[in-house]
PLY file of the C-alpha trace (Angstrom):
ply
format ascii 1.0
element vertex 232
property float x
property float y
property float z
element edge 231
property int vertex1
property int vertex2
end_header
-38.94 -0.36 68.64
-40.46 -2.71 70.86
-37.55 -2.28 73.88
-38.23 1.34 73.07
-42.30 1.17 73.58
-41.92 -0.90 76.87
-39.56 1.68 78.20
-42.09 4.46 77.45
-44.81 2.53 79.13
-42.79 2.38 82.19
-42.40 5.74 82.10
-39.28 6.41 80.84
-38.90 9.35 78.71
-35.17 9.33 77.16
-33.41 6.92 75.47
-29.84 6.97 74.86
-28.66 3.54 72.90
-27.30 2.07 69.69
-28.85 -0.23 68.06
-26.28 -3.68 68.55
-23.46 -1.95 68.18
-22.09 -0.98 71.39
-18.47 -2.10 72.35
-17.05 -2.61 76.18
-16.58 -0.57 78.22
-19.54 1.26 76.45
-20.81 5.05 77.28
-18.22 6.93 78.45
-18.87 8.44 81.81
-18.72 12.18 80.22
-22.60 11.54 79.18
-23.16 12.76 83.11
-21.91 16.42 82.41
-23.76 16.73 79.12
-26.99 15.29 80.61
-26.70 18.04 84.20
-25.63 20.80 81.74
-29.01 20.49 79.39
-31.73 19.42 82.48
-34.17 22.18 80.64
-33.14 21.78 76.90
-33.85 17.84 75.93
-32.43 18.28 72.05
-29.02 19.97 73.43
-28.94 17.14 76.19
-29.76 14.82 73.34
-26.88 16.14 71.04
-24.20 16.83 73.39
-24.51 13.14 74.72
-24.64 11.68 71.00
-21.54 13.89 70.27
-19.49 12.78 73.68
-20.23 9.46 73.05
-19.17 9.22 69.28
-15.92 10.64 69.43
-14.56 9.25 72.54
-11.91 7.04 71.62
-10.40 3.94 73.53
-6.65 3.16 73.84
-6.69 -0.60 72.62
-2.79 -0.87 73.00
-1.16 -2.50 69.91
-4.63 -2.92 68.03
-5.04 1.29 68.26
-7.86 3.37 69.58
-11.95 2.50 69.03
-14.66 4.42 69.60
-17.72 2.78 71.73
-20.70 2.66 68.99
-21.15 2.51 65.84
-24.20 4.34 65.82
-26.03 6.11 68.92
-28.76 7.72 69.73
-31.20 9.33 72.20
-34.54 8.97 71.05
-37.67 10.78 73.25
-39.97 8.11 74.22
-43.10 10.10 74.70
-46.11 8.49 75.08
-47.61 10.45 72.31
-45.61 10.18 69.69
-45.14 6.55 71.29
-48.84 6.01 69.67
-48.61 7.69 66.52
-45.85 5.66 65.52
-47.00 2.59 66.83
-50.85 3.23 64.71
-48.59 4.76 61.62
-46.39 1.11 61.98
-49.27 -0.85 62.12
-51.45 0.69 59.42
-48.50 -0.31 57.22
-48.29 -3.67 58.56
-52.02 -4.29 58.24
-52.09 -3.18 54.58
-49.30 -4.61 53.46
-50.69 -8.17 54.79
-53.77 -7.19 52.95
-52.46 -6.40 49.59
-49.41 -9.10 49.74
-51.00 -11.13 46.78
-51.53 -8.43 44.50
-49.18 -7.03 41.94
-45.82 -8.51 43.33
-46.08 -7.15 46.84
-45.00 -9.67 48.38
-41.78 -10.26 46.26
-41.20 -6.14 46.26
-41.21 -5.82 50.19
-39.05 -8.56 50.18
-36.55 -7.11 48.71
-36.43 -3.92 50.05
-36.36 -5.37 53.43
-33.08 -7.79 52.29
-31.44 -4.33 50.61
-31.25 -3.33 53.84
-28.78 -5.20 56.21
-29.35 -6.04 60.00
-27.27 -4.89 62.96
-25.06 -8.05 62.49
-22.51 -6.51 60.01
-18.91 -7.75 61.67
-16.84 -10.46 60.17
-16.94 -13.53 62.09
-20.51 -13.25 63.43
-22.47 -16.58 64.05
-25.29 -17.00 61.74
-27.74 -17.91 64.32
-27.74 -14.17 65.83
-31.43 -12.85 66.26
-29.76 -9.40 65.65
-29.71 -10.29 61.63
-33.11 -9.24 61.42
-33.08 -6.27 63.42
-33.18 -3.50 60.78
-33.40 0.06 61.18
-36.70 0.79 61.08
-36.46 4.38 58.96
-34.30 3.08 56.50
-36.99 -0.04 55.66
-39.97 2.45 55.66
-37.92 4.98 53.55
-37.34 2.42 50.91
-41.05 1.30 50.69
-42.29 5.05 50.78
-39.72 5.44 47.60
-40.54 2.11 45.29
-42.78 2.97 42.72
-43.54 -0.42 41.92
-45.84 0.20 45.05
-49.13 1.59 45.18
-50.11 5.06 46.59
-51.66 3.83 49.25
-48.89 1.52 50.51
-46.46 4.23 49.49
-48.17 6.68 51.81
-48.07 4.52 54.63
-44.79 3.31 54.64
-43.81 7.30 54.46
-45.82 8.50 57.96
-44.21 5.35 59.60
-41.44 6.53 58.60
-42.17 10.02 59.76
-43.41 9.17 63.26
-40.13 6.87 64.11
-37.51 9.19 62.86
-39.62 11.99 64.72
-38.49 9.75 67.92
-35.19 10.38 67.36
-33.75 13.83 68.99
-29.88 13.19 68.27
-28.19 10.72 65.66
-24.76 9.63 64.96
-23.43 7.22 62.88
-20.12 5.77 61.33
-19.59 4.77 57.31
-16.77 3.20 58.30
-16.17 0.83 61.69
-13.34 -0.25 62.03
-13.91 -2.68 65.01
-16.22 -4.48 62.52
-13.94 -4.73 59.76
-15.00 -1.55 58.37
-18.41 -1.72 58.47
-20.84 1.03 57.13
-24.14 1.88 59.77
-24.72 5.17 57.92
-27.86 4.10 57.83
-28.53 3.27 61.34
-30.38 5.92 62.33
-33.01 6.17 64.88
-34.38 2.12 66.33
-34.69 -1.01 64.51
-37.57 -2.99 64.53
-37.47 -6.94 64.14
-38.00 -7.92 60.12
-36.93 -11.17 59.02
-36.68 -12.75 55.43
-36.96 -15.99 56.17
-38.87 -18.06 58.25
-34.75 -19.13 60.19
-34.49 -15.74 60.99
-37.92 -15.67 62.73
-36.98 -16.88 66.32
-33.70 -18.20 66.11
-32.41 -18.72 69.56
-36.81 -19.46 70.89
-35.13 -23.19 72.16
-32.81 -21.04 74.70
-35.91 -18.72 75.63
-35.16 -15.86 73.86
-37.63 -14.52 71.43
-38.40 -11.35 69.36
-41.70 -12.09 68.35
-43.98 -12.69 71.75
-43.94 -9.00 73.24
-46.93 -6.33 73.40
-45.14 -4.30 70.56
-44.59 -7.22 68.32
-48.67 -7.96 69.37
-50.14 -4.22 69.04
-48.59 -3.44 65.70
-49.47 -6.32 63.94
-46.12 -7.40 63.04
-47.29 -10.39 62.69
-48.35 -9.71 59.50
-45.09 -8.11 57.67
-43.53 -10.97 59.28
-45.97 -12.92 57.27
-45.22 -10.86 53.88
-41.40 -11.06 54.68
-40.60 -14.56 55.60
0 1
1 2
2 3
3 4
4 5
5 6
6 7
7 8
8 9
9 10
10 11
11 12
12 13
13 14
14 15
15 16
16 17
17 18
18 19
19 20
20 21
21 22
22 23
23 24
24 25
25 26
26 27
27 28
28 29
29 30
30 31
31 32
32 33
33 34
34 35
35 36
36 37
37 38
38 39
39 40
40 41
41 42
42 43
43 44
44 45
45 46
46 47
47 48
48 49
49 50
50 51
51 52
52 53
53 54
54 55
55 56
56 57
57 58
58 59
59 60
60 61
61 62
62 63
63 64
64 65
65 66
66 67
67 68
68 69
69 70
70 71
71 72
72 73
73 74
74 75
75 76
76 77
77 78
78 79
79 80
80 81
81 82
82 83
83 84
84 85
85 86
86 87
87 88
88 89
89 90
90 91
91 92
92 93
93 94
94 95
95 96
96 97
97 98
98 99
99 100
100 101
101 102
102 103
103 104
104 105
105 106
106 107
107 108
108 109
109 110
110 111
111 112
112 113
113 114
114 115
115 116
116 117
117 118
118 119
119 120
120 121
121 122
122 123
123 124
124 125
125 126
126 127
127 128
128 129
129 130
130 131
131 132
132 133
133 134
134 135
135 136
136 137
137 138
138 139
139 140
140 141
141 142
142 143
143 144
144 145
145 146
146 147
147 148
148 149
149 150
150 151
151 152
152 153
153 154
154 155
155 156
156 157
157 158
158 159
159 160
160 161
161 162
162 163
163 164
164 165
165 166
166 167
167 168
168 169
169 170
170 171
171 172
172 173
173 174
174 175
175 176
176 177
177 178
178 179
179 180
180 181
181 182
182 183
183 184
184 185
185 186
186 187
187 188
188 189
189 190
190 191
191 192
192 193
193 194
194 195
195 196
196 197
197 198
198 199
199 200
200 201
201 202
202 203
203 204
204 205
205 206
206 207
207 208
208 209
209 210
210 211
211 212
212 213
213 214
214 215
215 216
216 217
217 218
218 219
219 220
220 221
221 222
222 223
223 224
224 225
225 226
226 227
227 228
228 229
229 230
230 231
């Protein structure tokens, strides 16, 4: 979310990524067709390049053929919907920092947030990898909208974040089964992650190299802070 909001403030209205789980040499270079051939029609754009990008295939010799993603999307970074999410995220965020010492919040977001793994799902992956937290951001406010061990008001919240990100998203694709990443199931990958660690490790792992999730206008307008707080 946060790459996605600084793109949209820079004017930048389409998105067309996956979420840590592209593979070299990437987008294949049919995206150009489907982008000229939908200039007036962003959803058919949106879809054609989400289709010609998850079924191209890659001739990897004697290991077989691989497809470039995982899971893709374009999402429409409108400035407008841009704000609703970004007020929807952080009325969640604010509440749930509010209400985290209250009738097992704390320990109940928790675990919703762990249920759900980060974009770091291949075998072999270093355990130092920022991307471990990055979790898609639907999926995480899906679960809290649907745990009835929450309260209305949290429940309500968590369901118009929800809402506003996956109404970002104007074409989704996603794969149960990857086999570059030892089979690996993003079928719930849809739409952008947003950073939510469990434990305090997770936070900032590679801040001594300069690289940090946390210290971005995103991270600063939604209070994230304070799920962060809840979370690890």
């Amino acid at each position: 979310m946060g790459f996605a909001d600084a793109l949209s403030g820079a004017g930048v209205r389409y998105l067309a990524a996956s979420p840590e789980t592209m593979l070299a040499p990437g987008v294949p270079s049919d995206v150009a067709h489907a982008v000229a051939s939908h200039e007036n029609d962003p959803k058919a754009m949106a879809k054609s390049v989400v289709n010609d990008v998850m079924r191209t295939k890659y001739d990897a010799g004697d290991f077989g053929g691989f497809g470039p993603a995982a899971a893709f999307d374009v999402l429409d970074l409108d400035p407008a919907k841009m704000r609703l999410a970004e007020s929807s995220i952080k009325r969640l965020n604010d509440d749930v920092g509010a209400e985290a010492g209250a009738n097992g919040v704390r320990c109940i977001v928790r675990e919703d947030a762990r249920a759900i793994q980060g974009m770091v799902r291949f075998p072999g992956a270093a355990k130092d990898m920022p991307w471990r937290a990055d979790r898609p951001a639907i999926a995480f406010y899906n679960a809290l909208a649907g745990d009835g061990r929450l309260d209305a008001r949290l429940r309500n919240d968590a369901g118009a974040a929800a809402g506003a990100v996956a109404d970002l998203v104007l074409a989704h694709r996603e794969s149960d089964e990857f086999a570059p990443f030892g089979g690996a199931d993003y079928s719930d990958a849809a739409g952008p992650t947003i950073h939510l660690p469990t434990t305090r490790y997770q936070i900032d792992p590679w801040a001594s190299a300069g690289v940090v999730e946390t210290k971005n206008a995103f991270y600063k307008d939604v209070d994230e802070a304070a799920m962060t707080g809840v979370l690890a």
